[in-house]
C-alpha positions as CSV (number, residue, x, y, z in Angstrom):
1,X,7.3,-1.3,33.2
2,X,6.8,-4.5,31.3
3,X,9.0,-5.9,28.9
4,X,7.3,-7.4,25.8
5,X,8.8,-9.6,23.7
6,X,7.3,-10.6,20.2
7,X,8.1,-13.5,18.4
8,X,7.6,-14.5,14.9
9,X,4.1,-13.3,12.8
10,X,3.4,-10.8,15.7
11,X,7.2,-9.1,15.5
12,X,6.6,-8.7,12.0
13,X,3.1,-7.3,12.6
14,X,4.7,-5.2,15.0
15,X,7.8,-4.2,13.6
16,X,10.1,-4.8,16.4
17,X,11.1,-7.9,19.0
18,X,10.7,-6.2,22.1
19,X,9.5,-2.7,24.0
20,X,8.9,-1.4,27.1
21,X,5.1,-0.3,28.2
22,X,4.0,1.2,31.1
23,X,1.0,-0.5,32.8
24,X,-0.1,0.4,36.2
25,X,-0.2,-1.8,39.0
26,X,-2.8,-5.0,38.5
27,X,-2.8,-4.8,34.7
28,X,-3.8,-7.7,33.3
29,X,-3.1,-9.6,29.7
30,X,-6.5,-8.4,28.4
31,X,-4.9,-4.8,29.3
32,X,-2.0,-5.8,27.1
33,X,-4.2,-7.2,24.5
34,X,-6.1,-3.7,24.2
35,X,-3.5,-1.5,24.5
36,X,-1.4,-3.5,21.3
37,X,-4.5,-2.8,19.4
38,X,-4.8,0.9,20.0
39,X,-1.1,1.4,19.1
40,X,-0.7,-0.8,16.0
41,X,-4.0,-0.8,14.9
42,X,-7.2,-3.4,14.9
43,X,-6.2,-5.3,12.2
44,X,-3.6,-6.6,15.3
45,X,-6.5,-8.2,17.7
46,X,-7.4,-10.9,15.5
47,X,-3.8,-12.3,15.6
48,X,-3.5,-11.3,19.4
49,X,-6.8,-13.5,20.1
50,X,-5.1,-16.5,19.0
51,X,-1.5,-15.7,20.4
52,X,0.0,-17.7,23.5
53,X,1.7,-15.5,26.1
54,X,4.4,-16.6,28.2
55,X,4.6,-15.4,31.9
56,X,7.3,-17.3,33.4
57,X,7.6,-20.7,32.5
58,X,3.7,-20.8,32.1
59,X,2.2,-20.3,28.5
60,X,-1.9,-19.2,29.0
61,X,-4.6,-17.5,26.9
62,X,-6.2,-16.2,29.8
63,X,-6.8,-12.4,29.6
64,X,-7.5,-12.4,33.7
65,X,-3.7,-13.5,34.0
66,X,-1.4,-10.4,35.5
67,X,1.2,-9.0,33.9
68,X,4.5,-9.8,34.9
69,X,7.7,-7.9,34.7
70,X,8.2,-9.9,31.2
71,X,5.6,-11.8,28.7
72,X,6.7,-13.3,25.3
73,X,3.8,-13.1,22.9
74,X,3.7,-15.8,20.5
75,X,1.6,-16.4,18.1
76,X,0.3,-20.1,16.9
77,X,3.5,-22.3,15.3
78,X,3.3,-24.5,12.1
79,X,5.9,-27.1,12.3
80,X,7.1,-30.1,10.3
């Protein structure tokens, strides 16, 4: 199981903050990417293509990256 946590544009998108998915073994964040888009729909993958996920301390766009037990999604931040 893989926590996912959701932070601002994307949790709204979503309609929650976090869930629980099941990947199997070797999943990857392109595997995450594809399987937010079947469930919420494909108007989703535009905003996911932009979004920085957190694995660790480490943020990355790189779909190879494995998923880890947790990854925050968050989308791009405007700030003043």
């Amino acid at each position: 199981m893989v926590e996912v946590r959701y932070f601002a544009a994307i949790a709204d998108a979503v309609g929650k903050s976090s869930e629980l998915l099941d990947f199997p073994s070797g999943s990857t964040i392109a595997d995450l990417r594809t399987t937010l888009t079947a469930t919420y729909g494909p108007d989703l993958d535009p905003m996911l293509k932009v979004c920085a996920y957190l694995v660790g301390d480490e943020l990355t766009r790189d779909g190879s990256t494995p998923l880890p037990g947790r990854i925050d999604v968050l989308p791009p931040f405007a700030g003043g």
